[in-house]
C-alpha positions in Angstrom: 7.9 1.1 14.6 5.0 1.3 12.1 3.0 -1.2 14.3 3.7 1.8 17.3 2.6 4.6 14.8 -0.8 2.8 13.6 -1.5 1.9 17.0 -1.3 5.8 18.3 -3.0 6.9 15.5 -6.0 4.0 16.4 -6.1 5.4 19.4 -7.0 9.2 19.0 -10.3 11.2 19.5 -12.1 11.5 16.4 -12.6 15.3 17.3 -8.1 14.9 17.2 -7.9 13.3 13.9 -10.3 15.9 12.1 -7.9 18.6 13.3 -5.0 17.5 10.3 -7.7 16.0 7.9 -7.3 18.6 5.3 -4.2 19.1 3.5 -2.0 22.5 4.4 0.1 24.5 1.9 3.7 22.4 1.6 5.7 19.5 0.9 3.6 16.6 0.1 4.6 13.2 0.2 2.8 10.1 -0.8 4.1 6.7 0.4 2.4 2.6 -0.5 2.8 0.7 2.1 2.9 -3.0 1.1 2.5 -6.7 3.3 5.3 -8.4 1.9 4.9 -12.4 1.5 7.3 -13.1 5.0 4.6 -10.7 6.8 6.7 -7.4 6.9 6.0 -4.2 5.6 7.3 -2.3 2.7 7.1 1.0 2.4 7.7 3.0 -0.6 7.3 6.4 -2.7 6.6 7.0 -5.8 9.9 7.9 -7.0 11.7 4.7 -6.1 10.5 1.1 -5.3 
């Protein structure tokens, strides 16, 4: 599913991607995203790992 997401997100307009590029008022979340050593992913937040 990540693979899905970062290719959608490749593939929009740069004109599209400036539209969210700065932060609104709300909730924000900051994830690490992680290649672990049998090539998956690992995604995480700060709070837990």
């Amino acid at each position: 599913m990540l693979k899905e997401l970062s290719n959608f997100t490749q593939s929009l307009d740069a004109d599209l991607k400036e539209i969210g590029a700065e932060p609104r008022e709300g909730l924000h979340i900051v994830l690490s995203l992680e290649e672990l050593p049998d090539g998956e992913f690992g995604l995480w937040n700060d709070l837990k790992r």
